[in-house]
VOGU-3710 file (C-alpha; in Angstrom, 3 decimals, decimal comma):
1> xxxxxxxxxx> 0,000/0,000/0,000  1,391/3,383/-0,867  1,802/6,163/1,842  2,739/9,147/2,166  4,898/10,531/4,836  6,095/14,072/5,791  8,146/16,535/8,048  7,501/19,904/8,599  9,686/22,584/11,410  6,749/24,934/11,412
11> xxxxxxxxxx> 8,305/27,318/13,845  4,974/27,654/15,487  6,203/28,819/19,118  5,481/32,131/20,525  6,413/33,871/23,501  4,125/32,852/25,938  1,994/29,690/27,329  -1,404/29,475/25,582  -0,983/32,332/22,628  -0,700/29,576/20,010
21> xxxxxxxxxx> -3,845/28,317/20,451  -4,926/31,876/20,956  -3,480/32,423/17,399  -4,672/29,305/16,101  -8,721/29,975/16,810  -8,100/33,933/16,130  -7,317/32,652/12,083  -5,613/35,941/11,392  -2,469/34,689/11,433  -0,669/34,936/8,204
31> xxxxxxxxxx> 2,061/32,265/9,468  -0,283/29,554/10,547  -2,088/30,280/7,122  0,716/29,349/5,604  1,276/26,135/7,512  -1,812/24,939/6,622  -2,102/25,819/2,834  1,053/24,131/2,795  -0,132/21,058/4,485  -2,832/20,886/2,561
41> xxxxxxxxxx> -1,644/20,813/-0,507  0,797/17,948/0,508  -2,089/15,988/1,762  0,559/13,682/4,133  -0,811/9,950/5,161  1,559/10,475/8,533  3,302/14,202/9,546  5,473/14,595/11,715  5,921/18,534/13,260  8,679/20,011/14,952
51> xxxxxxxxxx> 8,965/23,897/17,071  5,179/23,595/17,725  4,241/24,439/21,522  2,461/22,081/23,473  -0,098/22,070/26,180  -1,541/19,807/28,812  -4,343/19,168/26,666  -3,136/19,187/23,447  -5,790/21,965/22,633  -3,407/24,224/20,242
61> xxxxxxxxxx> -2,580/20,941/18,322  -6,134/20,148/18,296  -7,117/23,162/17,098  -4,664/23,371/14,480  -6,087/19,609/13,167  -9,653/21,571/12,892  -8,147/23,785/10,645  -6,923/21,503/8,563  -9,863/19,566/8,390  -11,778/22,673/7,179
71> xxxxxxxxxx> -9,276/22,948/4,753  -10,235/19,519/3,472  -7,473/17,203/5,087  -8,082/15,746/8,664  -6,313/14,117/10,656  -8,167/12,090/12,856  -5,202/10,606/15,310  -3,177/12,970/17,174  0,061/12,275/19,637  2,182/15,056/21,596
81> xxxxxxxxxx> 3,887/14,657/24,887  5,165/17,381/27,411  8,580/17,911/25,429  12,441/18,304/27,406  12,105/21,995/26,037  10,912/24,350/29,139  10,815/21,177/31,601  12,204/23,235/34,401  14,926/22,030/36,801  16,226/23,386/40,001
91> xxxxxxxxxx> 20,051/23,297/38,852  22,412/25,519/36,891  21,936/23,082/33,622  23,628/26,123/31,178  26,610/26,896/33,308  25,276/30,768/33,644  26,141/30,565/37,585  22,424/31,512/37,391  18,818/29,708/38,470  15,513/29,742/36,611
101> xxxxxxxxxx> 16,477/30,624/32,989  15,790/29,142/30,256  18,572/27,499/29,204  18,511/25,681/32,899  15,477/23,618/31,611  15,802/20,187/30,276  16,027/21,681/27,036  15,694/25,542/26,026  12,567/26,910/27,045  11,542/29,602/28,941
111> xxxxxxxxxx> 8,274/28,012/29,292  6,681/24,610/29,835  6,180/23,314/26,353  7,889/25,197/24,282  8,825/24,526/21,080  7,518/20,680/20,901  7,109/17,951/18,871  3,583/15,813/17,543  2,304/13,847/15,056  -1,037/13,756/12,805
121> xxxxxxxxxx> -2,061/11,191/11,130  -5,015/9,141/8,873  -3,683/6,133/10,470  -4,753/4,853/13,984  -1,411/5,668/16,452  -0,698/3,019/18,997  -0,210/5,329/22,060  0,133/2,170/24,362  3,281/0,989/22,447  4,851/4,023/21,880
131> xxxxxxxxxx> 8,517/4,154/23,033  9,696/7,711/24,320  13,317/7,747/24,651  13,034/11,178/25,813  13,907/10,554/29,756  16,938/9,516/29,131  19,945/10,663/30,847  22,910/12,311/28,417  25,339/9,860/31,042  23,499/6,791/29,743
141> xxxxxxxxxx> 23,934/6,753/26,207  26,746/4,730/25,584  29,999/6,080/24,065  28,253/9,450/24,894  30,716/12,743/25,228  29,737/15,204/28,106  31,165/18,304/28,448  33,757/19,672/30,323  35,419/22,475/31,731  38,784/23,056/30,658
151> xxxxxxxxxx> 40,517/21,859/33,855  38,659/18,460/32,706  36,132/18,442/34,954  32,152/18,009/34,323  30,527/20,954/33,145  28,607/22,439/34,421  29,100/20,021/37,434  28,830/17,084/38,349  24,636/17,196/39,833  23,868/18,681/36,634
161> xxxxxxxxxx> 24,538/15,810/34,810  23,272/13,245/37,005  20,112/14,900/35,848  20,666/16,364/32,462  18,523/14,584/29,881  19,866/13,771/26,242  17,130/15,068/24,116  16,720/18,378/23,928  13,206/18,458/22,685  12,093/14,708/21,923
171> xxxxxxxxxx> 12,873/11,433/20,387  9,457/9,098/20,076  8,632/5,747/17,979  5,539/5,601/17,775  4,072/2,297/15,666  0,931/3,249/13,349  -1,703/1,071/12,663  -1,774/0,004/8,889  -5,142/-1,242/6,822  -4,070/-4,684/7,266
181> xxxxxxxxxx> -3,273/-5,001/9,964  0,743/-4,315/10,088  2,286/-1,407/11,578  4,897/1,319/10,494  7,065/3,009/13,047  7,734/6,525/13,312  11,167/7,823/14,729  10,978/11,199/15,557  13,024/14,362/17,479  14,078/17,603/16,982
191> xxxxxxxxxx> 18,188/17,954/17,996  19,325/21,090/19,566  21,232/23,320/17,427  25,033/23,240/17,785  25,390/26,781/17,691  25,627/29,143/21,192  28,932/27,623/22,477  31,158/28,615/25,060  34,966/26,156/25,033  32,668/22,846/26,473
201> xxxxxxxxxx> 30,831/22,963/23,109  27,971/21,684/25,285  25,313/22,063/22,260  27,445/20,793/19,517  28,224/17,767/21,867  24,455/17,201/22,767  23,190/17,576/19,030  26,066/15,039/17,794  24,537/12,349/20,613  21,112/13,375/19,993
211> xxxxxxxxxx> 21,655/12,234/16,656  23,822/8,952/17,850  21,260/8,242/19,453  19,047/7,176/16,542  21,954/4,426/15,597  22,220/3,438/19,161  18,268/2,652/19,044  18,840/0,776/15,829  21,800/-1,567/16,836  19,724/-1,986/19,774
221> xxxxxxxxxx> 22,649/-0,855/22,314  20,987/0,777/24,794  19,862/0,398/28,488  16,456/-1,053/29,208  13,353/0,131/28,540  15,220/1,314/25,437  16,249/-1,798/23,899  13,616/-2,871/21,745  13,973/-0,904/17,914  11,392/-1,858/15,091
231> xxxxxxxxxx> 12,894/-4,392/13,181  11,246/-3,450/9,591  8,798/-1,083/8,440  9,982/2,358/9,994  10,731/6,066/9,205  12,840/8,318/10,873  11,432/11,834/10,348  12,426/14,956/11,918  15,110/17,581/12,516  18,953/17,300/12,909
241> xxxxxxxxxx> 19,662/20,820/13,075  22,724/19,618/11,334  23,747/19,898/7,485  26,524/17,022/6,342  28,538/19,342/4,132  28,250/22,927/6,061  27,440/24,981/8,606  27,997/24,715/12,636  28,427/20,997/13,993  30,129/17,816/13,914
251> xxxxxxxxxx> 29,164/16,714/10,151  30,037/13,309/10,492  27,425/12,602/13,001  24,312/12,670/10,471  27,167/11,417/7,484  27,155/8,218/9,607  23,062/8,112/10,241  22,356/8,805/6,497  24,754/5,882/5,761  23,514/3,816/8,453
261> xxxxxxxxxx> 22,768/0,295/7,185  19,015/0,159/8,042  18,148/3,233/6,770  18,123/4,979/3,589  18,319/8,155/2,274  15,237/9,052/-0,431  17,446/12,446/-0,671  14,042/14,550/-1,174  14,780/17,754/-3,074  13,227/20,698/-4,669
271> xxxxxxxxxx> 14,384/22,448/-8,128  14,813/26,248/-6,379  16,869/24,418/-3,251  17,927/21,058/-4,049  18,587/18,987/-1,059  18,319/21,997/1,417  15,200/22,114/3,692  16,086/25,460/5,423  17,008/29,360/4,795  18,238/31,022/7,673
281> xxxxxxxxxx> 18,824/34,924/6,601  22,180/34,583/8,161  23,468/31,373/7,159  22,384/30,702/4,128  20,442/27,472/2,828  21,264/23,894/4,511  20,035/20,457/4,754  18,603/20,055/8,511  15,322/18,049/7,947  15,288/14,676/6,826
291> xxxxxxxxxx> 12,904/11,548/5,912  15,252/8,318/6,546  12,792/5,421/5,503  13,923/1,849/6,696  15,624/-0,480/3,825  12,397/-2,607/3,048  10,334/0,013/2,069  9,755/1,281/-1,420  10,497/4,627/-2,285  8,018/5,978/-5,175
301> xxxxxxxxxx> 8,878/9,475/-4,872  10,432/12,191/-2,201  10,622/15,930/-2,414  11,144/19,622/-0,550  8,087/21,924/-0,559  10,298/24,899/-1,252  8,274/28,459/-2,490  8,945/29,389/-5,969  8,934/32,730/-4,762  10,466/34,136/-1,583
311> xxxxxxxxxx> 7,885/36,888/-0,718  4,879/34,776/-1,462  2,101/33,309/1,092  3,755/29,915/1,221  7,228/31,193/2,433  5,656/33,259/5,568  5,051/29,595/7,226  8,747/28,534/8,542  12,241/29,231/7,557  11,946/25,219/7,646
321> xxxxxxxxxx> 10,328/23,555/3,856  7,845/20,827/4,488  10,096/17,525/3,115  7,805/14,278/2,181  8,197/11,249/0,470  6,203/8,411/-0,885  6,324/4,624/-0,147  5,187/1,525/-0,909  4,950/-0,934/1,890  4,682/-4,903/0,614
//
C-alpha cells in the first residue's frame, strides 16, 4: 500500500503559554495560514511537526487539526507529549552561575512546552506501544561525550549531569496502525542546534549524541526500557539541526546516520533548493530536515516543498520547507 509521509519545522512557538492556540482559533495569522495551505496541498498519510508548543491538553494541536480539516485534510489521530524543552529544573543546567532561565530547563525553554514535537495522522497511532526515549539521561547513552570544563572536569558540574537529559526536545517511535493489519514506526526528534557555544561545546556535543542516538536505538545498544527498535517497516522523520557538508556541527554525526545500514536516504529535493530544507537569513540554505525510511520500504517518490517565490504566502510559514516522500509498503 502506498503512503505518504512528511516533516515539517513549522516554527509555530510564541512567547508565551497558551498564545498559540490563541493564534490558532483567532485565524488571522498569516504564518499559521501558511502552515496549513502548505499542508494541505501535501495531503501527508503520517506528519510529523517540529517547534510547535504544546499544552496539557493538546488543545493548540487540536485546534490546528480543525483547521486543517476545514481545509479539506483531517487528521483524525493525534500524539504530543510534554517535550524536554521548558521542563524546568532546580540546577544551573547552562553553566550561567544563574537559576531559573531558560537554558537551565531540560532543554531551552523559557516556558513549559515550548517549542515541541507531535504527530497527525489518517492512520490509527498506537499510544500504548509508543517508546519515548526522551527521559533519558545524556550519562546513559553509551559512548556518549559530556562536556567539560577546561581543567577536565564536568561541566557544568557534576549534579547537573546526574540529571541532564539527552534530548533536547524529543525522540518518540511511535508504531501506526496500517489497513491490514501491520504497523509502520515513526522515529521522531528535533536535535538542539550546535550553535551558542562557550569552550565545552555543550550544544554541539548534545546535538552530535542526539543524533547517535538514533543508531544506538537501531543496533539496539541501549539500556532497558530502550532496547527494543522496530525491526522493519519504519521512518525516521524529523530535525537534525545539522547539514553534512556545512554549517555549525560535527558533520560526520548525520554522514554516519544517512549511511547507516538500516536506513536509507530518499534524498528529497526541490528544483529552487535542491537537497536543502532550510534558509536562515544569516546562514544561508542547509540540509537540517530529513525523511530516513527503513531499507524494506519502497520509495516511489520524495521531495522539498520549497516556495517558488520568496515573498509569497507559502514562504511566511517557517524558515523550515515541508520535506515528504512516498512509499510503498509490501
Amino acid at each position: 500500500m502506498p503512503l505518504r509521509i512528511a516533516s515539517f519545522n513549522t516554527e509555530l512557538s510564541r512567547k508565551g503559554p497558551g498564545l498559540l492556540l490563541r493564534d490558532i482559533e483567532r485565524g488571522e495569522d498569516a504564518q499559521i495560514e501558511a502552515v496549513i495551505a502548505l499542508i494541505a496541498e501535501i495531503k501527508p498519510d503520517i506528519l510529523a511537526l517540529q517547534s510547535i508548543d504544546w499544552d496539557y491538553e493538546n488543545r493548540a494541536l487540536k485546534a490546528l487539526e480543525r483547521r486543517l480539516s476545514l481545509a479539506g485534510h483531517a487528521f483524525p489521530h493525534l500524539f504530543a507529549r510534554q517535550p524536554n524543552s521548558g521542563l524546568a529544573t532546580a540546577l544551573d543546567l547552562d553553566g550561567d552561575q544563574r537559576l531559573g532561565g531558560p537554558g537551565d530547563s531540560q532543554g531551552f525553554g523559557n516556558y513549559t512546552g515550548r517549542s515541541g514535537i507531535a504527530v497527525l495522522s489518517r492512520l490509527p497511532i498506537q499510544h500504548q506501544s509508543v517508546t519515548d526515549l526522551s527521559s533519558l539521561l545524556w550519562r546513559d547513552l553509551p559512548g556518549a561525550t559530556l562536556p567539560r570544563h577546561p581543567d577536565g572536569s564536568p561541566f557544568p558540574s557534576v549534579e547537573a549531569q546526574a540529571i541532564q537529559r539527552l534530548s533536547a526536545t524529543a525522540h518518540w517511535a511511535l508504531p501506526v496502525s496500517l489497513p491490514d493489519g501491520r504497523e509502520l514506526v515513526l522515529l521522531t526528534f528535533q536535535a538542539t542546534p550546535p550553535l551558542f557555544d562557550g569552550p565545552e561545546q555543550r550544544n554541539l556535543l548534545r546535538n552530535r549524541d542526539e543524533i547517535h542516538l538514533w543508531q544506538r536505538f537501531l543496533d539496539q545498544a541501549l539500556p532497558a526500557p530502550f532496547d527494543t527498535p522496530p525491526t522493519r517497516r519504519f521512518v525516521l522523520a524529523g530535525g537534525a539541526n545539522l547539514d553534512p557538508d556545512t554549517g555549525a556541527g560535527d558533520h560526520q554525526a548525520i554522514i554516519n546516520l544517512l549511511n547507516h545500514p538500516k536506513l536509507q536516504d530518499p534524498r528529497p529535493q526541490s528544483a529552487q533548493a535542491g537537497l536543502n530544507t532550510v534558509h536562515w537569513p544569516k546562514a544561508g540554505q542547509m540540509r537540517v530536515d530529513y525523511l530516513l525510511p527503513s531499507q524494506d520500504l519502497i520509495v516511489l517518490d520524495a521531495g522539498v516543498l520549497w516556495p517558488e517565490t520568496p515573498g509569497s504566502p507559502a514562504a511566511k510559514a517557517s524558515r523550515h520547507r515541508l520535506i515528504w516522500v512516498d512509499l510503498l509498503v509490501e
